[in-house]
DSSP file (Angstrom, degrees, kcal/mol; ACC not computed):
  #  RESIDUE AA STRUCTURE BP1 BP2  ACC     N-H-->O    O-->H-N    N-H-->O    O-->H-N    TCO  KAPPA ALPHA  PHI   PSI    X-CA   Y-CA   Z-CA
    1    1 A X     >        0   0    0      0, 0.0     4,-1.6     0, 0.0     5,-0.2   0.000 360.0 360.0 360.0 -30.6  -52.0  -73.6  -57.7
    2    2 A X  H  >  +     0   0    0      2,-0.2     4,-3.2     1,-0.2     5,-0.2   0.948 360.0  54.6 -55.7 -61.9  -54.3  -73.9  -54.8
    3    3 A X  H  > S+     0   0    0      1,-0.2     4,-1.4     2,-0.2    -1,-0.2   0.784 114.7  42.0 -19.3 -67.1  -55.2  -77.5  -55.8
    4    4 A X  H  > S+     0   0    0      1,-0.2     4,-2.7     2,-0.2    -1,-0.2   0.793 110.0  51.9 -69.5 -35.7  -51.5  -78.4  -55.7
    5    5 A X  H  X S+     0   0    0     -4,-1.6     4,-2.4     2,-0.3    -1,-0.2   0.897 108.2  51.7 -67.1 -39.8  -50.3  -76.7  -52.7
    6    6 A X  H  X S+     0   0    0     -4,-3.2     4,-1.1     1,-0.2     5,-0.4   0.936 114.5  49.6 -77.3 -26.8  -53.4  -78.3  -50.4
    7    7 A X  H  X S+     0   0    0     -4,-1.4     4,-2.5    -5,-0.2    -2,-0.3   0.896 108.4  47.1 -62.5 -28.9  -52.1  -81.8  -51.9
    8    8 A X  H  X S+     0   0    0     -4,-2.7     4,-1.8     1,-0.2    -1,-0.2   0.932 114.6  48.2 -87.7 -43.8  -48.4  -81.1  -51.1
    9    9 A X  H  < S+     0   0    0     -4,-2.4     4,-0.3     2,-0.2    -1,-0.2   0.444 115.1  49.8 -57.1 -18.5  -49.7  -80.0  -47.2
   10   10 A X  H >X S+     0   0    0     -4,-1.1     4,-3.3    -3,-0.2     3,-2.5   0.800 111.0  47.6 -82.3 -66.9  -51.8  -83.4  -47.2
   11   11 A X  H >X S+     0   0    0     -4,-2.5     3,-0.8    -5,-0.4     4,-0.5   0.845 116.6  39.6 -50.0 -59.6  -49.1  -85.5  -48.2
   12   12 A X  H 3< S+     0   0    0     -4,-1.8    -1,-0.2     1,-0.2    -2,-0.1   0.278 105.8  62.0 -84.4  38.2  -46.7  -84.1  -45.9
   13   13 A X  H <> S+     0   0    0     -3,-2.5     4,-2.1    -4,-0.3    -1,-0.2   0.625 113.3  43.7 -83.7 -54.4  -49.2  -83.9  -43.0
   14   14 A X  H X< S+     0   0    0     -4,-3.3     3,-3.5    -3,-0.8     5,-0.2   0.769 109.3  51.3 -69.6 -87.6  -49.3  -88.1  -43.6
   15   15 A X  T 3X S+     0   0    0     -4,-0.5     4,-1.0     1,-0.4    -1,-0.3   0.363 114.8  47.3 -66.6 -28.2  -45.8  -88.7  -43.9
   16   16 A X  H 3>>S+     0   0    0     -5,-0.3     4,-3.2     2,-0.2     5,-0.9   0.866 114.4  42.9 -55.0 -42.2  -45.4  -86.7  -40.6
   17   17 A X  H <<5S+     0   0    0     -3,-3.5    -2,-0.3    -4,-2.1    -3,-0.1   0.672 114.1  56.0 -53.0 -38.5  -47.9  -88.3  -39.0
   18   18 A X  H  45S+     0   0    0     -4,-0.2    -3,-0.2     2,-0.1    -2,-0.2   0.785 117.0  29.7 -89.2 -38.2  -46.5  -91.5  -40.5
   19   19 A X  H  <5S+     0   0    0     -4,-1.0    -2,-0.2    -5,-0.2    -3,-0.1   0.807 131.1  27.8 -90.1 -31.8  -43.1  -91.2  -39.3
   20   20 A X  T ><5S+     0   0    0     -4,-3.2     3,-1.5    -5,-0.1    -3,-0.2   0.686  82.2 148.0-120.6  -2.7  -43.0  -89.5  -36.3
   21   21 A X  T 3 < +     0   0    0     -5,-0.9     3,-0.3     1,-0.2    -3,-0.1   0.177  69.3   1.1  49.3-114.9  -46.6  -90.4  -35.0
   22   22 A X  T 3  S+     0   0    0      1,-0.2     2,-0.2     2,-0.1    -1,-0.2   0.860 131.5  29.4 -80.6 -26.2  -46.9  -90.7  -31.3
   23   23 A X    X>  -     0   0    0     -3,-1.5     3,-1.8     1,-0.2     4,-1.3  -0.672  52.3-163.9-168.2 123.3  -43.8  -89.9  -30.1
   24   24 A X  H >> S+     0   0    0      1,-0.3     3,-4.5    -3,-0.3     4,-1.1   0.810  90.4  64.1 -32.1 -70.7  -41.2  -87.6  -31.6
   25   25 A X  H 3> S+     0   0    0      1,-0.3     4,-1.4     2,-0.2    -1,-0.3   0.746 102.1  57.1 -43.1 -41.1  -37.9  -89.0  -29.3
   26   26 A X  H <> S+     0   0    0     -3,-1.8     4,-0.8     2,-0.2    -1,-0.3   0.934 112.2  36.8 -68.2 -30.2  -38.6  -92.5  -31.2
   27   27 A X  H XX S+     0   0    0     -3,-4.5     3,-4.4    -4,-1.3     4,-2.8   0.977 116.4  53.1 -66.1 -56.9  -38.1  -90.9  -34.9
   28   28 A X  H 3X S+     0   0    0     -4,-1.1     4,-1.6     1,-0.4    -1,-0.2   0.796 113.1  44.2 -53.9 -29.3  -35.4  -88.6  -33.8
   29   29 A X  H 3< S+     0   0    0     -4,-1.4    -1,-0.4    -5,-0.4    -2,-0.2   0.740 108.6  51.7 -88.7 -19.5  -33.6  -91.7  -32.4
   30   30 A X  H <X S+     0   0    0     -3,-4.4     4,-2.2    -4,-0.8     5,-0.2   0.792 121.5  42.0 -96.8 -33.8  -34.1  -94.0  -35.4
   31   31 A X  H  X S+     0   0    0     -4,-2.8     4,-1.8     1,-0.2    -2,-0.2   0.933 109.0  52.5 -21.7 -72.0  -32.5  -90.6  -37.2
   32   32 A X  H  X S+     0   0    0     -4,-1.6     4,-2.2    -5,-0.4    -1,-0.2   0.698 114.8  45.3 -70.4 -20.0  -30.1  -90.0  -34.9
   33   33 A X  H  >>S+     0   0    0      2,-0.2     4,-2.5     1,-0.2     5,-0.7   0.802 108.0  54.4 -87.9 -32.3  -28.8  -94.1  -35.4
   34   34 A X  H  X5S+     0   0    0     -4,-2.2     4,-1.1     1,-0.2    -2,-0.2   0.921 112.8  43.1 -89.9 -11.5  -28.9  -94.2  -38.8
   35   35 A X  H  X5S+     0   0    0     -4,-1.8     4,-1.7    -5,-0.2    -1,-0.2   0.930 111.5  51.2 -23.4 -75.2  -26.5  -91.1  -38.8
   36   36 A X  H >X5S+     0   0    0     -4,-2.2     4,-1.7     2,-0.2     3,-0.6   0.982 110.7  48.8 -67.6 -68.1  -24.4  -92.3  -36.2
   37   37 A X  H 3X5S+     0   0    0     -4,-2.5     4,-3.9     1,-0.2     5,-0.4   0.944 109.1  61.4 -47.1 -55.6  -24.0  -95.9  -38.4
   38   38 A X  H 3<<S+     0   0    0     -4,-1.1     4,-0.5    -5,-0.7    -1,-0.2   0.773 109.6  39.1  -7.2 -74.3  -23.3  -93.5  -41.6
   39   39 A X  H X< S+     0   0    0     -4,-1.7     3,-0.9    -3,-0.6     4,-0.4   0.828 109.3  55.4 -65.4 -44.2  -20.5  -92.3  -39.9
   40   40 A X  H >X S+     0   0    0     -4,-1.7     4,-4.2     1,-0.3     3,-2.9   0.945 103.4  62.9 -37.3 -59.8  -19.2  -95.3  -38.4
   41   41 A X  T 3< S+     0   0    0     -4,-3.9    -1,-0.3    -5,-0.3    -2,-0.2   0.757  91.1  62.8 -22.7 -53.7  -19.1  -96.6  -41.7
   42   42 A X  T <4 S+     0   0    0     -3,-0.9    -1,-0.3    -4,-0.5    -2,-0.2   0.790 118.3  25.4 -48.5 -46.4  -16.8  -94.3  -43.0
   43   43 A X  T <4 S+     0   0    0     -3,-2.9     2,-0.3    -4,-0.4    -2,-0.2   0.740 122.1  52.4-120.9 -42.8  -14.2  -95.4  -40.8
   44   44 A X     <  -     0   0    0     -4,-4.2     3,-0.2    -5,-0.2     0, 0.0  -0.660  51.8-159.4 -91.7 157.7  -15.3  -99.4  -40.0
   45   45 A X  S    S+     0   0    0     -2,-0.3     2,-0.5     1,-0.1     3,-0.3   0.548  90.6  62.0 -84.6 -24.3  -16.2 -102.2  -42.4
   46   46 A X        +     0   0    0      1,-0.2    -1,-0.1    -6,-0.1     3,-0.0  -0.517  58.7 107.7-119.5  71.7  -17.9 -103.7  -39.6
   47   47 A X    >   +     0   0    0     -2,-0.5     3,-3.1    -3,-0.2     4,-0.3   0.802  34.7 116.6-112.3 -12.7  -20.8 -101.8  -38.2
   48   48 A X  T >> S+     0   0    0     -3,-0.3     4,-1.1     1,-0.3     3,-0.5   0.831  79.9  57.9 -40.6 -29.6  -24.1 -103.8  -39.4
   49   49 A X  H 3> S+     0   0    0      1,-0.2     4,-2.5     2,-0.1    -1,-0.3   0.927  83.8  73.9 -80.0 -23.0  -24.8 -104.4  -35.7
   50   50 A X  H <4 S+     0   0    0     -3,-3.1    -1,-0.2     2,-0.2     4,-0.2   0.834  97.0  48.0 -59.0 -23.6  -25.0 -101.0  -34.5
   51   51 A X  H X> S+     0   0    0     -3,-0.5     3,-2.0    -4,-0.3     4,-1.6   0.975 109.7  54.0 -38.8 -69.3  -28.7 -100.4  -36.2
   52   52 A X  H 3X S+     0   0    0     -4,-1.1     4,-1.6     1,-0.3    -1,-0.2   0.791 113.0  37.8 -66.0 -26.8  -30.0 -103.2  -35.0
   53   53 A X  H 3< S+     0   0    0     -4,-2.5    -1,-0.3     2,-0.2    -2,-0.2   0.450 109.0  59.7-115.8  42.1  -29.2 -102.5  -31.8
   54   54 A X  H <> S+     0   0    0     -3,-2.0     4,-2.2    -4,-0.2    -2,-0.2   0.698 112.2  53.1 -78.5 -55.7  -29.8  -98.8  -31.8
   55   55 A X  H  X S+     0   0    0     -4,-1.6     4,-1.8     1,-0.3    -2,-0.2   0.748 103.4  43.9 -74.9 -47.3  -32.9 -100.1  -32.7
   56   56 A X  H  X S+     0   0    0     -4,-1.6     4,-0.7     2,-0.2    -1,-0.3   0.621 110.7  62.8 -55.8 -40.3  -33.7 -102.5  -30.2
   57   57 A X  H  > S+     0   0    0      2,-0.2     4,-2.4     3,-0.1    -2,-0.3   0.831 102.2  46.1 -74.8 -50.2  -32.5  -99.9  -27.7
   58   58 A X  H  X S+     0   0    0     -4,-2.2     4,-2.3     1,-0.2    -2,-0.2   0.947 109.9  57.0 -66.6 -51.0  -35.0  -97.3  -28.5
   59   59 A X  H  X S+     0   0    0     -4,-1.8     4,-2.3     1,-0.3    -1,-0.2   0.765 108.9  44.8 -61.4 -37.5  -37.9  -99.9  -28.5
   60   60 A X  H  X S+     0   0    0     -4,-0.7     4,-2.4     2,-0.2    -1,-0.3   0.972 109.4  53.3 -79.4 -61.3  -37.3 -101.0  -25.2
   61   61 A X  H >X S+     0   0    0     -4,-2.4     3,-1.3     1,-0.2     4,-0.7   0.822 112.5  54.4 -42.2 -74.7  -36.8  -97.5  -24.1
   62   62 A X  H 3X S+     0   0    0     -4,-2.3     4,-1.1     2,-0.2     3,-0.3   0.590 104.8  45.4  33.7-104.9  -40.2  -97.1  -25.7
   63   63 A X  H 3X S+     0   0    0     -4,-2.3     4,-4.8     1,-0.2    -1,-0.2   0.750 102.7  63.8 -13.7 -69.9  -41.9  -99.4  -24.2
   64   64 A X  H <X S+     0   0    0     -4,-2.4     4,-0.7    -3,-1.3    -2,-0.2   0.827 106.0  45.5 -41.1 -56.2  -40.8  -98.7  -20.9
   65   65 A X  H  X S+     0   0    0     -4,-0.7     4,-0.7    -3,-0.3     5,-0.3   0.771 106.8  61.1 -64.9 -18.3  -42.4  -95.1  -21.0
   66   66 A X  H >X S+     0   0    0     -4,-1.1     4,-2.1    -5,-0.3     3,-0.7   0.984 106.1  47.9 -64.0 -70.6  -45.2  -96.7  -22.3
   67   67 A X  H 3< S+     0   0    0     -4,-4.8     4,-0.3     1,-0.2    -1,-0.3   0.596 108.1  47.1 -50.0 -17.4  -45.3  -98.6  -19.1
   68   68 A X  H 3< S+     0   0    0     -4,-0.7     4,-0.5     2,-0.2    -1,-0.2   0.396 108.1  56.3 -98.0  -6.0  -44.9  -96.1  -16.6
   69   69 A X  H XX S+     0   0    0     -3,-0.7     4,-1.4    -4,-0.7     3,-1.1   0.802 113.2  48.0 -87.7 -54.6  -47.7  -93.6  -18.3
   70   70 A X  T 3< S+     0   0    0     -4,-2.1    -2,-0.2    -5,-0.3    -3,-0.1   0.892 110.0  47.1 -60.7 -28.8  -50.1  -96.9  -17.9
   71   71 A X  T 34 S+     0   0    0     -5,-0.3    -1,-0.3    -4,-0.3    -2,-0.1   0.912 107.1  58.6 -68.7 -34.5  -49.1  -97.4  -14.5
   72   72 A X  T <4        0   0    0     -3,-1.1    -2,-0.2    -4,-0.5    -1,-0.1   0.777 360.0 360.0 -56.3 -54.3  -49.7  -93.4  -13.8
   73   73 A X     <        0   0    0     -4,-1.4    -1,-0.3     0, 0.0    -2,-0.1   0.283 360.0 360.0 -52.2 360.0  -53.5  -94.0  -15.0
C-alpha cells in the first residue's frame, strides 16, 4: 500500500506542477473560461470564439506581469 500511495502522491505532484506550474491565476483562468464557454453553450450555438479569446486574454495578461517583474529586477 505504501508503494501505491507514494505513486499516486508522484503522479499528482506532476500533474500539478504540470498544469498550474508558475502561476496559479493562469490555470484558474483557463478553468474559469472553459466553464464560462460550458455555460454559454447551453444557451448559444455560437460560442467557439469565446475560448479562444479567453485565451488570448489571459496570455497577454500574462505576459504583461511577466514584464513588469523583469522591469522590477
Amino acid at each position: 500500500m505504501n508503494t501505491i500511495g507514494s505513486w499516486l502522491r508522484a503522479f499528482g505532484a506532476f500533474w500539478w506542477d504540470f498544469i498550474v506550474g508558475d502561476d496559479w491565476r493562469l490555470a484558474a483562468g483557463v478553468v474559469a473560461a472553459i466553464a464560462v464557454t460550458g455555460i454559454l453553450a447551453r444557451s448559444h450555438s455560437t460560442v467557439w470564439w469565446f475560448l479562444p479569446l479567453a485565451v488570448l486574454t489571459l496570455l497577454a495578461l500574462s505576459l504583461l506581469s511577466s514584464v513588469r517583474a523583469a522591469r522590477r529586477l
